[in-house]
Every structure is written in structure tokens, then in C-alpha cells.
N, C-alpha and C positions, 0 to 999 in steps of 0.2 A: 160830151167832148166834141171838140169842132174838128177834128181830123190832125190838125196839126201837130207835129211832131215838139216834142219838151225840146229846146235849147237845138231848135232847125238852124239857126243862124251861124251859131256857134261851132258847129259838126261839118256843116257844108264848109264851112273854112279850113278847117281840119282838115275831112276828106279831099279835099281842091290843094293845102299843103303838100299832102301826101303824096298825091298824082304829081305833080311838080318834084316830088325827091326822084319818084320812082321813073318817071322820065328820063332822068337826066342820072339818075346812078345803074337803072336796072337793078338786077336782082346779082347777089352772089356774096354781098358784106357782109358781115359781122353788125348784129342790131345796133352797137355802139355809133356806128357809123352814121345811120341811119337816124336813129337818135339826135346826134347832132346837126344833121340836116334838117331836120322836121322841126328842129328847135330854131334854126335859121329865119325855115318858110312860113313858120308860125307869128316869129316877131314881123317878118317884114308886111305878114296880112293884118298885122297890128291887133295879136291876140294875146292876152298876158296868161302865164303862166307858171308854174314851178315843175322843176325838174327835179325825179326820183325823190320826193319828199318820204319821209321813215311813217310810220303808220304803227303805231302798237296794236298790237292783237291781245283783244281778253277773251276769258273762257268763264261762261258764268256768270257768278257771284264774287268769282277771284280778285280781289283790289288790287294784284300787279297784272303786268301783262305778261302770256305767254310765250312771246315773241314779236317779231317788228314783219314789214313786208314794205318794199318802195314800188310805188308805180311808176310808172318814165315819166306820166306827165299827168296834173290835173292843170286845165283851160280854163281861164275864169271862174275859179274857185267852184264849176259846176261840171265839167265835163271830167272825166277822166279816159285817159289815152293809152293801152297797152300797147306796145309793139312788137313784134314779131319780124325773126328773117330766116322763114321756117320755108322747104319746099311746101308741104299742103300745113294748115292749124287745125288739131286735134280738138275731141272735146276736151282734153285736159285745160289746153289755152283758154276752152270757152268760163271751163270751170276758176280757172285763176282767174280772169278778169270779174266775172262777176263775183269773189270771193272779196276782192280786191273794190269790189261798189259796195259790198256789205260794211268793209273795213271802214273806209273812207267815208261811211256816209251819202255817198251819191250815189240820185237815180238813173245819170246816163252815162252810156260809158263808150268807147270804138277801141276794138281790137282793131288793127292793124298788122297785114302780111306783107311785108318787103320782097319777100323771100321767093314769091312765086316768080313765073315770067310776066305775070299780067297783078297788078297790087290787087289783093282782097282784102276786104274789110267786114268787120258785122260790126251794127249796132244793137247796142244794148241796154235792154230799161228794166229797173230792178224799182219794182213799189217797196217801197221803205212801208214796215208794219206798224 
């Protein structure tokens, strides 16, 4: 492996989105807010994406699904994007997102924190087996 990061290009626009909401909103919203912000700075960085798409969840060998799950955003059909507008993101956050790259099939993913004074973020790489 050469060093570089899967889907660098793609994330640095995200994360550079992101610092653009949290700038200009600070912290104290409601994630929906936020959300829609990010969905703003995202088009205008000219990145396509879909917003809260439904996701079935299976179990198994089971032919139905056991349930749905949305994430706020998957970025060119390869990033996906949690958000948060938590004061500190627990593991549990860490746990749904990456539960949420097993769903959806993708290896990269960014939690996003609104919520702090200063925006945190982690990235995340899940090897599909």
C-alpha cells in the first residue's frame, strides 16, 4: 500500500464542508440543521450525494429484512457520512457508524460532531471480508 488514504479526495471535501457549517453555525442545533447545511456545502463543493437513504438490515440466512436504518448521507456512492450534534461522540456513535458501513456495503465512512465547540470528526475504514 502506497500510504494513501481510500477516497482522500472525496473526505477532504466533506471534512472542509463541514468546517464551513460549523464556522458559520457553531455548535447548539439540532443534527437536522446541520444536516441541511452540510447538504448545501456539499453541493456547492460539487459532490453528489443522497440524503438518509433506508438501508434493510438482514440477519443471517433470513430472506426478509429485520429492520431498515438511514444514514444522513452516502458521497459518491462511496463515502458515507454520520452526523452528530452531541456535546463529546461516545463509542456507541463509533459503533453505529461503522454498523452502518457493514449495512451499506462501504469501506469509508466520517462521523461527524457538530455539537462540540470545536467540530470533531473520525474517519473510518471497515475491510469488507
Amino acid at each position: 500500500m502506497n500510504g494513501e488514504l481510500k477516497y482522500k479526495g472525496i473526505t477532504q471535501k466533506i471534512i472542509g464542508a463541514s468546517f464551513e457549517v460549523h464556522k458559520f453555525l457553531g455548535n447548539g442545533f439540532q443534527e437536522v440543521i446541520y444536516q441541511r447545511a452540510l447538504a448545501y456545502e456539499m453541493r456547492t463543493a460539487g459532490l453528489e450525494f443522497a440524503r438518509e437513504i433506508e438501508q434493510d438490515i438482514f440477519y443471517k440466512e433470513l430472506p426478509e429484512p429485520i429492520g431498515t436504518r438511514r444514514a444522513d448521507f452516502v458521497v459518491e456512492g462511496k463515502v458515507l457520512v454520520e452526523i452528530k450534534a452531541m456535546i463529546k461522540l461516545e463509542d456507541v456513535h463509533l459503533a453505529q457508524a461503522l454498523n452502518y458501513l457493514k449495512a451499506y456495503k462501504l469501506e469509508v465512512g466520517l462521523l461527524i460532531n457538530f455539537g462540540s465547540k470545536s467540530l470533531t470528526f473520525k474517519r473510518l475504514v471497515l475491510t469488507q471480508e
